[in-house]
C-alpha positions as CSV (number, residue, x, y, z in Angstrom):
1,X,17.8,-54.8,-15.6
2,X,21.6,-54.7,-16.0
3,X,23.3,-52.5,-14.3
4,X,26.3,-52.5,-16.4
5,X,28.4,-49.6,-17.4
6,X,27.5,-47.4,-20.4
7,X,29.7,-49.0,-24.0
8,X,31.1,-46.9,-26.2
9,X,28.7,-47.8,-29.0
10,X,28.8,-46.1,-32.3
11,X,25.4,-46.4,-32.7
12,X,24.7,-44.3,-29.6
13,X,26.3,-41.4,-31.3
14,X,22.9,-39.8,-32.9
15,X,21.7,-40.1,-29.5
16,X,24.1,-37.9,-27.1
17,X,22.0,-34.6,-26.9
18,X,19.0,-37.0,-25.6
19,X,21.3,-38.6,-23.2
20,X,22.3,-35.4,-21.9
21,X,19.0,-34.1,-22.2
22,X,17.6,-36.6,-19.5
23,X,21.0,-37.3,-17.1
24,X,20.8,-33.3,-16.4
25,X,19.6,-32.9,-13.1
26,X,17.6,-29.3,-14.4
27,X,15.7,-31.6,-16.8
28,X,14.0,-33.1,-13.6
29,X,13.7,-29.7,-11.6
30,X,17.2,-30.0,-10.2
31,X,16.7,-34.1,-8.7
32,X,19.7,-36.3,-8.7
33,X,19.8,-38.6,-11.7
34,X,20.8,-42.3,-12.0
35,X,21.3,-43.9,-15.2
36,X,21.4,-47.3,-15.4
37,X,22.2,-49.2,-19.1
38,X,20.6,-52.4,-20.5
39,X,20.9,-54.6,-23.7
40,X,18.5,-52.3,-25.4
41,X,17.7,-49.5,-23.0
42,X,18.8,-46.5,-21.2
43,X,17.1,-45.7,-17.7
44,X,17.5,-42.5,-16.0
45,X,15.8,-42.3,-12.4
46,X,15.0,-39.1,-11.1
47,X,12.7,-38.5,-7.8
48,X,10.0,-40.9,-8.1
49,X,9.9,-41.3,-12.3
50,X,11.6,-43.7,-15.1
51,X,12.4,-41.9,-17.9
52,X,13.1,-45.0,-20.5
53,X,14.9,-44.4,-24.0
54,X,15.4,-47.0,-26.8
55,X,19.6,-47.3,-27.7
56,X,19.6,-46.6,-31.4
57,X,20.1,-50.6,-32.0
58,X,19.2,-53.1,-34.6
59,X,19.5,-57.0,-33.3
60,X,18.4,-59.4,-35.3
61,X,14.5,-59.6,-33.0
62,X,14.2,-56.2,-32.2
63,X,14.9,-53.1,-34.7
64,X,15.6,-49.4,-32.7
65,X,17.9,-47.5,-35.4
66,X,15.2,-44.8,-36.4
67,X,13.3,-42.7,-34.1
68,X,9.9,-43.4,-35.8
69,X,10.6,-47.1,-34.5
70,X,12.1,-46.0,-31.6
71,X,8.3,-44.1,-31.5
72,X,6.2,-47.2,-32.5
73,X,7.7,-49.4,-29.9
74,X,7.4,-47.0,-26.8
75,X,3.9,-46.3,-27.5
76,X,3.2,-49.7,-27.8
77,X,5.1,-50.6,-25.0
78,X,3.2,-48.2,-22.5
79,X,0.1,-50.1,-23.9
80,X,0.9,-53.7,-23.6
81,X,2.3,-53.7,-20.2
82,X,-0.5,-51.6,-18.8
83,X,-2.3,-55.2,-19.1
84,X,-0.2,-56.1,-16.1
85,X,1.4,-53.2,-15.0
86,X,-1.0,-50.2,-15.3
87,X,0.4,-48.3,-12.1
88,X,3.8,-48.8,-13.5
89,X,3.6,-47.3,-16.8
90,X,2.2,-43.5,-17.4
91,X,2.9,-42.4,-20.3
92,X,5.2,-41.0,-23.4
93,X,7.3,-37.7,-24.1
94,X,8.5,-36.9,-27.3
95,X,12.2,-35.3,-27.3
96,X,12.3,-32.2,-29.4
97,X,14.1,-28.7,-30.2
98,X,13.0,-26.1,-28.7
99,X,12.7,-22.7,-29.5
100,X,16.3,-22.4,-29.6
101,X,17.4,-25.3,-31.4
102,X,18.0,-26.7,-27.3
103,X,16.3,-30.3,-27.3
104,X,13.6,-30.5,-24.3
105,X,10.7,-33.0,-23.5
106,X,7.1,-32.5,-24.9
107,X,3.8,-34.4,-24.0
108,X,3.7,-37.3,-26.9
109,X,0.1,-37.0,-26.8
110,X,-3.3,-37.8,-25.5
111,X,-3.1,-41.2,-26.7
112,X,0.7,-42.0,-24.9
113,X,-0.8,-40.4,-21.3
114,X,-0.3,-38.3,-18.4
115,X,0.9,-34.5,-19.0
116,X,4.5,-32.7,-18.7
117,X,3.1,-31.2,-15.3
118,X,2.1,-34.7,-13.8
119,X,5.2,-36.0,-15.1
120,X,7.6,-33.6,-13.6
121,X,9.2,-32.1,-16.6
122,X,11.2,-28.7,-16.7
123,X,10.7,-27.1,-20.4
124,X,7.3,-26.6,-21.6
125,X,9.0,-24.4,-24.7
126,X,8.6,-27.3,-27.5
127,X,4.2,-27.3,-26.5
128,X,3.3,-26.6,-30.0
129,X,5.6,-29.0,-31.6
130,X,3.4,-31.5,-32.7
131,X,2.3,-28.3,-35.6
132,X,5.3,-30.0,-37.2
133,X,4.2,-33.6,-36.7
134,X,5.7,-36.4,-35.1
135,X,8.8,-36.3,-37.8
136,X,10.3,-33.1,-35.5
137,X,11.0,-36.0,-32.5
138,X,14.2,-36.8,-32.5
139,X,13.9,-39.4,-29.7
140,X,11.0,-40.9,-27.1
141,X,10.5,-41.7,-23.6
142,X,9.0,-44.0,-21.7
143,X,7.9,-42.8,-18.2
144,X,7.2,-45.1,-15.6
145,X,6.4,-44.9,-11.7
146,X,10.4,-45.8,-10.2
147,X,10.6,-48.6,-7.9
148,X,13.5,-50.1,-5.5
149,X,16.1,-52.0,-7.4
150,X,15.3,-54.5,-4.6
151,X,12.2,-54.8,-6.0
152,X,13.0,-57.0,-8.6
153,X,12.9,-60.9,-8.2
154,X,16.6,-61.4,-10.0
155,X,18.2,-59.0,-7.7
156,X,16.3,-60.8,-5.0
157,X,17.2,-64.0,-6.4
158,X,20.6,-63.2,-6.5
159,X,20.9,-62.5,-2.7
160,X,18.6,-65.3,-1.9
161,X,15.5,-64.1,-1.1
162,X,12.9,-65.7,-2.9
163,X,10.0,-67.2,-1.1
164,X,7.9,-70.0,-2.3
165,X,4.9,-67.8,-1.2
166,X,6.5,-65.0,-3.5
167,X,7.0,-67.7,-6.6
168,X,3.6,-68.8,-6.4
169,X,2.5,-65.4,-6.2
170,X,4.2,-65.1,-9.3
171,X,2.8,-68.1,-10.9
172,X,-0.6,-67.0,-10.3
173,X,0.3,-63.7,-11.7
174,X,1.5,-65.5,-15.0
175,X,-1.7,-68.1,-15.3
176,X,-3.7,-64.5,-14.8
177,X,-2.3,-63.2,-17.6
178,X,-2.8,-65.8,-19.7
179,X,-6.4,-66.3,-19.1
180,X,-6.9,-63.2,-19.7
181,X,-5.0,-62.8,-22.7
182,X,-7.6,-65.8,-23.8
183,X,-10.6,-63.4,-23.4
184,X,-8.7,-60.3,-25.0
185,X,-7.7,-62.6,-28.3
186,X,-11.2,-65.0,-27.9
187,X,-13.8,-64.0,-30.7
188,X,-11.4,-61.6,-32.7
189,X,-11.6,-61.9,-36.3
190,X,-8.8,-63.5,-37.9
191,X,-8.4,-65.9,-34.5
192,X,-7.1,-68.2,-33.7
193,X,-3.8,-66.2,-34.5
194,X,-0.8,-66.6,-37.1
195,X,1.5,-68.8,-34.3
196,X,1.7,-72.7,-35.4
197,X,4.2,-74.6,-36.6
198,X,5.9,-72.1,-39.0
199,X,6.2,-69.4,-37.2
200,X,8.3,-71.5,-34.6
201,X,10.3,-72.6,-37.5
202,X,10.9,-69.2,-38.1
203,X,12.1,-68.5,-34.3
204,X,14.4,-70.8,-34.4
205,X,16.1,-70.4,-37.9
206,X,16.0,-66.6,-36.4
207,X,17.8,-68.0,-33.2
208,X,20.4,-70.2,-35.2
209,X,21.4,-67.4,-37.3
210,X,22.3,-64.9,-34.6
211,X,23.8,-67.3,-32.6
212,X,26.3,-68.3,-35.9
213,X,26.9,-64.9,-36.2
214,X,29.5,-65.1,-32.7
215,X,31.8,-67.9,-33.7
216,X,34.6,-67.0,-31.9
217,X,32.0,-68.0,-28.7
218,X,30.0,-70.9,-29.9
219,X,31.6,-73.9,-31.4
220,X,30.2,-74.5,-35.0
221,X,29.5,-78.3,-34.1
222,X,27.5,-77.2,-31.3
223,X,25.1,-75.1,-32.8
224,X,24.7,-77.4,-35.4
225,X,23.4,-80.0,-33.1
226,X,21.4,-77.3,-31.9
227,X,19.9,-76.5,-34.8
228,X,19.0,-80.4,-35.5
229,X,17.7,-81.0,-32.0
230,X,15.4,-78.2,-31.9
231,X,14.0,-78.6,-36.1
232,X,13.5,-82.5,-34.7
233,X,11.6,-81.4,-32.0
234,X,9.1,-79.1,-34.4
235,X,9.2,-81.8,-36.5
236,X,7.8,-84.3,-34.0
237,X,5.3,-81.7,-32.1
238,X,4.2,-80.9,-35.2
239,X,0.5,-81.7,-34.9
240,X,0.4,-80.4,-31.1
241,X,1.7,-77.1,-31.9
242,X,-0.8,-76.9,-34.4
243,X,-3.3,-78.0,-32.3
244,X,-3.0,-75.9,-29.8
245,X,-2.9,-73.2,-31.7
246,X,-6.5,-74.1,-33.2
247,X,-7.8,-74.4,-29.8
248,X,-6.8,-71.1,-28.4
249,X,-4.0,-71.7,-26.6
250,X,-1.6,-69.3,-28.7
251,X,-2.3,-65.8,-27.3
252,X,-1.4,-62.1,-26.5
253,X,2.1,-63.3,-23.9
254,X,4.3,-61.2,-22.0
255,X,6.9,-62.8,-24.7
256,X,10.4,-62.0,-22.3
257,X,9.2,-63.4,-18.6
258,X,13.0,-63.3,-16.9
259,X,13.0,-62.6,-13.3
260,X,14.3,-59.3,-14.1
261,X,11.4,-58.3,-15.7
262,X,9.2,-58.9,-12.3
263,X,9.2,-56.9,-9.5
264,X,7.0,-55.9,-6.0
265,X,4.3,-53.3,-7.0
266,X,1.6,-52.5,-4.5
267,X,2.7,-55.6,-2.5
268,X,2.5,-58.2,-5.2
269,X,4.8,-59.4,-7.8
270,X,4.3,-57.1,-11.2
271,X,4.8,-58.3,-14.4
272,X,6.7,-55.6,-16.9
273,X,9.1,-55.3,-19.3
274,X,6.6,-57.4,-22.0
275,X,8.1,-58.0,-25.7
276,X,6.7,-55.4,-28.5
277,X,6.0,-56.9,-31.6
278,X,5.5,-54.1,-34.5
279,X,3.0,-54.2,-36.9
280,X,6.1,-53.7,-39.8
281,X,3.0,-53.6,-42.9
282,X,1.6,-50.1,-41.0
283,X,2.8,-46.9,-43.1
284,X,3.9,-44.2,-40.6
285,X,0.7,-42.6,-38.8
286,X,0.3,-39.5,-35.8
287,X,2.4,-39.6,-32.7
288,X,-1.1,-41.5,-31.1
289,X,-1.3,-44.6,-32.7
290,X,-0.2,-47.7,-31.8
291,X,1.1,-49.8,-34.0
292,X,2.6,-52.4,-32.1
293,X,1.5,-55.7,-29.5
294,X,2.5,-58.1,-27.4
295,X,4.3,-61.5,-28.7
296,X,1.4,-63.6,-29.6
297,X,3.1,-67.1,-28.8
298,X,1.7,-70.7,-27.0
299,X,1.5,-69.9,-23.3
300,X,3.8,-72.8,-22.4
301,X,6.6,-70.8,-24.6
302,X,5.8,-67.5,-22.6
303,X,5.9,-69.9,-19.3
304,X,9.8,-71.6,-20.6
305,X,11.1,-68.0,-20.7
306,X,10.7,-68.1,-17.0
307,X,11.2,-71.4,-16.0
308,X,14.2,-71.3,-18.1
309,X,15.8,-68.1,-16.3
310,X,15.2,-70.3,-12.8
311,X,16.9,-73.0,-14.3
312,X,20.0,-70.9,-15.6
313,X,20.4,-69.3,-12.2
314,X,20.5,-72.9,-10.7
315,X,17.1,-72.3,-8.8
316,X,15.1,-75.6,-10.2
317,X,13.1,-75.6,-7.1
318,X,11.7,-72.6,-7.6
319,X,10.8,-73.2,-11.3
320,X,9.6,-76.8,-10.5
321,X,7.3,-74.4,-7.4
322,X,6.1,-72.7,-10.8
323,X,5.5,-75.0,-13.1
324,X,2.8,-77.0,-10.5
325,X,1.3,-73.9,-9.4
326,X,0.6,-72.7,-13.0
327,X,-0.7,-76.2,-13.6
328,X,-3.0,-76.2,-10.6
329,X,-4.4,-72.7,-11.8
330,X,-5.0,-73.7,-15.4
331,X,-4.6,-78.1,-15.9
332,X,-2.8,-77.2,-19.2
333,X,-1.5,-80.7,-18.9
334,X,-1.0,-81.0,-22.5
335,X,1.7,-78.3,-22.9
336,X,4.2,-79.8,-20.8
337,X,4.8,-82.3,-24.6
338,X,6.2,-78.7,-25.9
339,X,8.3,-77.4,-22.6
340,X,11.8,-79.3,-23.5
341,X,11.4,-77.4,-27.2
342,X,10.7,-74.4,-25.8
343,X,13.1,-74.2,-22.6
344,X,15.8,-74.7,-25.0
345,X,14.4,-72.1,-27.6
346,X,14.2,-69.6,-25.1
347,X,18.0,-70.4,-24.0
348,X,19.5,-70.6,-27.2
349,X,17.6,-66.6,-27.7
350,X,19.1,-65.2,-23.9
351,X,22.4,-67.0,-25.3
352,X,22.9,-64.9,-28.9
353,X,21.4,-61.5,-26.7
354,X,24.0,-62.3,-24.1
355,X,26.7,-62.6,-26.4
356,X,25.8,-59.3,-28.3
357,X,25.9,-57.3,-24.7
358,X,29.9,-59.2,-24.7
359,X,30.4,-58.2,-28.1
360,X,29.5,-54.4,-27.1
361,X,31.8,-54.2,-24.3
362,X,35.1,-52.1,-24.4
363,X,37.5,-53.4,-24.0
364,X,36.9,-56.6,-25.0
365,X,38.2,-58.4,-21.8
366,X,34.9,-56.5,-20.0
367,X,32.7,-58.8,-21.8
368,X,34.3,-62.0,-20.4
369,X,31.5,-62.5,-17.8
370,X,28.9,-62.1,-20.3
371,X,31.0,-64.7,-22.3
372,X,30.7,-67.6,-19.8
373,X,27.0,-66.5,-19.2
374,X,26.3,-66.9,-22.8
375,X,28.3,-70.6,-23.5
376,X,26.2,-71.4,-19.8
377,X,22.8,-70.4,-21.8
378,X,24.1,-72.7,-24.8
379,X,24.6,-75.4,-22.8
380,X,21.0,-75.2,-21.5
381,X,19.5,-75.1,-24.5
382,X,21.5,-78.5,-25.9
383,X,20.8,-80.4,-22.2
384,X,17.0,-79.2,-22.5
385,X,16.5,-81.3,-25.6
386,X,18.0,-84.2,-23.9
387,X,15.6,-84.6,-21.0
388,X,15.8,-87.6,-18.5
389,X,13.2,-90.0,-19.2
390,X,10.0,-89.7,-16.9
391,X,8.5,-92.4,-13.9
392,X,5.8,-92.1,-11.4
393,X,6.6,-91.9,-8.1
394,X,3.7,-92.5,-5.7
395,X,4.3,-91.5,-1.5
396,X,1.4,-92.6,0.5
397,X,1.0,-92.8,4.2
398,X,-1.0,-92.2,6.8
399,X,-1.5,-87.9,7.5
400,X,1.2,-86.3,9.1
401,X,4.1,-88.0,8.0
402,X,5.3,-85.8,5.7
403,X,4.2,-87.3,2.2
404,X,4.2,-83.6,0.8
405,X,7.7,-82.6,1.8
406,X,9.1,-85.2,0.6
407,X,7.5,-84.9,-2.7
408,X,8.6,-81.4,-3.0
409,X,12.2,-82.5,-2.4
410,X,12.0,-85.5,-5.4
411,X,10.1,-83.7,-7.8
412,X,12.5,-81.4,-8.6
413,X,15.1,-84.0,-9.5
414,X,13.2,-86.5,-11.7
415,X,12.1,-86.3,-15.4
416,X,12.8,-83.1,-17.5
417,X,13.5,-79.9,-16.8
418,X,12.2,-78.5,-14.7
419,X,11.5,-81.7,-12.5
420,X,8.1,-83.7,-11.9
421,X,4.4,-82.4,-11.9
422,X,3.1,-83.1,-8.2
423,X,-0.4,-84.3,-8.5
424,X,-1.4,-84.0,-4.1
425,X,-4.9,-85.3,-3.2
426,X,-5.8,-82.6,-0.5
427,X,-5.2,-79.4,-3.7
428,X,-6.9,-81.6,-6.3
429,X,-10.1,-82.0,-3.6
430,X,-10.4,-78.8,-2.9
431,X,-9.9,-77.5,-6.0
432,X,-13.0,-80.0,-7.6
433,X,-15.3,-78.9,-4.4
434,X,-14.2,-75.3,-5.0
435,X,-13.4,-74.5,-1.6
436,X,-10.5,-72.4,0.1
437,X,-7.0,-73.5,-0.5
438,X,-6.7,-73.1,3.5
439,X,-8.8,-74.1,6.6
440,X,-10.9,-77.2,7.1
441,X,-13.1,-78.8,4.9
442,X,-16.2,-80.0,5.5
443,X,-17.1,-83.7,6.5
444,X,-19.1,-84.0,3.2
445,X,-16.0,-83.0,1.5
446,X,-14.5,-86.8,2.6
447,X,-17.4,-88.9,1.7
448,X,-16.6,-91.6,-0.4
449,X,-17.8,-90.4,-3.6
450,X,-15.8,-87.5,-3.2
451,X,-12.3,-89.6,-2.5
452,X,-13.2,-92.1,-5.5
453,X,-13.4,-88.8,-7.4
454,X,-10.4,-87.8,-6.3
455,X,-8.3,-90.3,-6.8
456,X,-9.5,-91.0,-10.2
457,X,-8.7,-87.7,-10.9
458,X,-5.0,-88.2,-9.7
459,X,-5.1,-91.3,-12.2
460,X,-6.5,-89.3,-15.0
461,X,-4.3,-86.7,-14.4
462,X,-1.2,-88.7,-13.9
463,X,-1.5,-90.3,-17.5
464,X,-1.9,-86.9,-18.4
465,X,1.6,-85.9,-17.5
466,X,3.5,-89.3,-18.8
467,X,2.0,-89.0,-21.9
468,X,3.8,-85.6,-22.3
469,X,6.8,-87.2,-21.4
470,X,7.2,-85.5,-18.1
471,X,7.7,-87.0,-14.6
472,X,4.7,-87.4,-11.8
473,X,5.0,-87.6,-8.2
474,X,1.6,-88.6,-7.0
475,X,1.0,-87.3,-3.5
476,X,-2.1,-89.1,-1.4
477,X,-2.7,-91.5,1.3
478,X,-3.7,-94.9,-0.9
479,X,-4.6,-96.1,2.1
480,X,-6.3,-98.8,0.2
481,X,-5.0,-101.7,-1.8
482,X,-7.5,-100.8,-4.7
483,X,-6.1,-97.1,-5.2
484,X,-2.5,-98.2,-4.8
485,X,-3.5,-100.3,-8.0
486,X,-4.8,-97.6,-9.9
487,X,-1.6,-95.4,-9.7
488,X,0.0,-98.4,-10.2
489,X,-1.6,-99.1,-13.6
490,X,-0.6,-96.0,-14.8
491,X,2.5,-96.3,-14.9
492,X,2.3,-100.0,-16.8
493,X,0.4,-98.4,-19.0
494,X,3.2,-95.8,-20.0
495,X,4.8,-97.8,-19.7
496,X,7.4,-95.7,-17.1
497,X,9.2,-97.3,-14.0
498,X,6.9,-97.2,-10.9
499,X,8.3,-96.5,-7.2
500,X,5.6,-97.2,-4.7
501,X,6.4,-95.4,-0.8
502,X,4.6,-96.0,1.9
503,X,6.1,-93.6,4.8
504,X,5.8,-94.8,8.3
505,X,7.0,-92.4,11.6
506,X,9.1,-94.8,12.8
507,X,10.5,-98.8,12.5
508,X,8.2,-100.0,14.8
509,X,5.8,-98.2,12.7
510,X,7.4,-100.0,9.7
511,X,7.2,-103.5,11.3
512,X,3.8,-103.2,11.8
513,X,2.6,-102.0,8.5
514,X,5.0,-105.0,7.0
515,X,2.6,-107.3,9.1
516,X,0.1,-109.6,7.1
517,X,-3.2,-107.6,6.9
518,X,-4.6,-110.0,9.9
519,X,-2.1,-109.0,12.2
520,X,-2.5,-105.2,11.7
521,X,-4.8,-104.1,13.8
522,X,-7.8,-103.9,10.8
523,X,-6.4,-100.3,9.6
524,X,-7.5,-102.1,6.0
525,X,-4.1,-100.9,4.2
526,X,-4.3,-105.1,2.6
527,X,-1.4,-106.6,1.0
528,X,1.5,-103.4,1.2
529,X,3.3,-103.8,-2.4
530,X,4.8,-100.8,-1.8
531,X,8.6,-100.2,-0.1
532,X,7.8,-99.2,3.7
533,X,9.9,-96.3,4.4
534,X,10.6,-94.7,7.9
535,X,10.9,-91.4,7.9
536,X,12.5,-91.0,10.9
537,X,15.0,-88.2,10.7
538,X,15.0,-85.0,8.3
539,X,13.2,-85.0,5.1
540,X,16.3,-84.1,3.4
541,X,18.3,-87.3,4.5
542,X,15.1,-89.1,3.2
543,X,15.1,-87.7,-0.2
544,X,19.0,-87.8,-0.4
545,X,18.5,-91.6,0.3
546,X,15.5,-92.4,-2.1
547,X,17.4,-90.3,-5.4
548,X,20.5,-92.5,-5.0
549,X,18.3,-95.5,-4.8
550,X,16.9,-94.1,-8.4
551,X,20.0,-93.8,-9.6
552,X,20.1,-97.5,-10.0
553,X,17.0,-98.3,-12.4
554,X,16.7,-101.7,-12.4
555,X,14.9,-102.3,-9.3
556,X,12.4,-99.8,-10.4
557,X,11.5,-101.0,-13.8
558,X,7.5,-101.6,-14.4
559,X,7.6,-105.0,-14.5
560,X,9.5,-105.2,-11.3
């Protein structure tokens, strides 16, 4: 949410008697009221409720200038985010005259949920409305159960409290949705959905044209090259958006995953806040029905929204956290191909809605923030169709030397946004023996069968990634010369450069391991290819060391 200051918009006019309908303290049995504004949105908090209006807007995505559409998409907004959010969301009220001409709130209807006495509302006068239909509303709200602004994971990522364990939390939250959203669309007649290569023309003429519409803030040039970039990259995914699409991967999303729209429900991370899509061929029906659903977009385009917001806010770590975890919890290895089109789709959209809130501010210096964050968002989107190229980096070594850690630390710097795909042996193991992501594993699950599987797995999985163009940082022991081969091979193959680490505790460590194989004590590593790093010291320093190494390519080339 964005706790900005109410504008003095013109469209707003039609909709002062609502707004002083729900910021009167009687209207909520004498509580105190907070109003908080957004983009498209007006919040008033009152005890323990939401009560949600619609501005009377019209942007170029999102159409809220009558109160019949202003109807359609809070109905249908109460339903689609009860997918994720069902404690969240309770219901509709209609705003209507009363008796004497006075507007007050009235139950919406069975179909919206909840009643005026569950939801704590003060005039039952207007209960026989509906008599007149839903034409007698003049406005509608959206109750939902209030939470802490603290709550929400850009407030928390703004004073620096995320938590891996909370972003993977989230992850998991997202792939849940998704599958999900699989089984709701699977079997549906007329599926697979409307979604392919057209329709993300469409978005993207749609994203252009608003953006052109604020040249005083983005340079002509610019969105010119962003206009070529992004059609190119259509253009060239052509066939995979397509086939994606065909095989189910284009679904009932969430359609506007920022961090804002996340918060702590119940003790675990909430997805709200979901993008309504109406059904625009519908003629006008009763104050019940629902007219309106979620985005139905590729779940890697519902994934960039997110990954895109970390990104903005300078949090890579987090989104590169996000972007393995969702991987782990659904191998969609073939979407990462369409995650440099989409990042910057999803930036060049947050750029023309940010620019629209500067535009709205009076005076016009109040929108200078706003400004900057737009032309930031802009930026994005032109750097994410530039990506750095991709490499495999592989870190082996003996357990406990911190072959994980340091992997987190590189991935996040190497390939495109938003950094490498770790592929770790001990995950991928438990994950193919189904067992617990925690506590010890059974003998049996070591056996050699089980390691071959494994790491051909990693191999398999590795090519995977490079073939989508993204970065991999391949996290195992390789403890023997024959699986150091195999990752190896992959990256020939790619062909991408190859850096081979083997991590050691200390120098003397690293002497030893530089030994030839008779002299070694028969651990059976063979002939060590790979550079022998100590890792003596923090992780940190480590990584800090290897990237400027990288920075250099030519030692790391494949045929090196």
């Amino acid at each position: 949410m964005d706790l900005c200051p109410a504008t003095a918009n013109p469209t707003l006019m039609d909709q002062a008697a609502t707004i002083a309908l729900l910021g009167d303290p009687a209207t909520h049995q004498g509580l105190a009221v907070e109003r908080i504004d957004t983009d498209s949105a007006i919040i008033f908090l009152a005890g323990d409720r939401a009560y949600k209006i619609r501005r009377a807007v019209h942007f170029p995505h999102l159409d809220l200038s009558t109160p019949d559409r202003r109807r359609r998409v809070a109905l249908a907004e109460v339903a689609v985010n009860r997918r994720t959010a069902p404690g969240l969301y309770e219901g509709v009220l209609a705003v209507v005259p009363g008796a004497d001409g006075r507007l007050v709130l009235a139950p919406a209807g069975s179909g919206a949920g909840g009643t005026l006495a569950d939801l704590g509302a003060a005039d039952l006068a207007a209960a026989d409305w509906r008599a007149g239909g839903w034409a007698a509303a003049v406005d509608w709200v959206v109750v939902m159960r209030r939470f802490a602004e603290s709550s929400l994971f850009d407030r928390q990522a703004e004073a620096g409290l995320l938590t891996r364990d909370g972003m993977r939390a989230v992850a998991d939250a997202v792939a849940t949705l998704h599958e999900s959203a699989h089984d709701e669309g699977a079997g549906r007649a007329g599926w697979p959905p409307p979604g392919g290569v057209e329709v993300v023309r469409a978005a993207v003429a749609g994203a252009l044209g608003a953006l052109r519409q604020h040249p005083d803030l983005f340079d002509p040039p610019a969105l010119d090259r962003l206009e070529r970039g992004l059609m190119a990259a259509v253009a060239r995914q052509e066939w995979l958006i397509e086939r994606r699409r065909r095989s189910g991967y284009v679904r009932p999303c969430h359609g506007d995953l920022q961090l804002g729209n996340i918060c702590l429900w119940g003790g675990r991370p909430t997805l709200f806040g979901a993008a309504i899509l109406l059904e625009e061929a519908c003629a006008p029906r009763d104050g019940d029905r629902v007219d309106g659903g979620p985005a139905v977009i590729d779940v890697f385009h519902d994934l960039a929204y997110l990954l895109m917001d970390l990104e903005h806010r300078r949090l890579r770590p987090f989104a590169n956290l996000v972007l393995n975890r969702y991987l782990e919890q659904t191998g969609d290895f073939a979407g990462l191909a369409l995650l440099p089109l989409f990042v910057s789709l999803c930036a060049a959209i947050r750029a023309h809605m940010t620019a629209s809130t500067a535009a709205a501010r009076r005076p016009v210096g109040a929108g200078a923030s706003f400004r900057r964050e737009a032309a930031a968002y802009l930026d994005l989107a032109l750097s994410a169709l530039n990506p750095r190229a991709p490499r495999l980096i592989a870190i082996g070594g003996l357990p406990g030397t911190g072959k994980s850690t340091l992997a987190r630390m590189l991935a996040p710097e190497i390939g495109p946004i938003p950094g490498a795909v770790i592929l770790q042996s001990e995950a991928l193991r438990r994950r193919l023996l189904d067992a617990p992501e925690e506590g010890t594993l059974a003998a049996s699950g070591y056996s050699e069968a089980v390691t071959t599987r494994v790491y051909g797995e990693m191999a398999g999985r590795a090519g995977l990634v490079l073939e989508a163009g993204h970065a991999v940082v391949a996290d195992a022991v390789y403890a023997r010369p024959d699986q150091r081969a195999d990752i190896e091979a992959v990256a020939h193959a790619a062909p991408v450069p190859f850096l081979g680490l083997w991590l050691v505790l200390n120098q003397q460590q690293a002497a030893d391991e530089g030994r030839p194989k008779g002299e070694r004590g028969g651990r059976g590593l063979g002939e060590m290819r790979w550079d022998i790093l100590s890792v003596l010291g923090s992780a940190a320093d480590v990584a800090r060391r290897l990237l400027s190494q990288l920075a250099r390519p030519e030692p790391w080339r494949p045929d090196a």
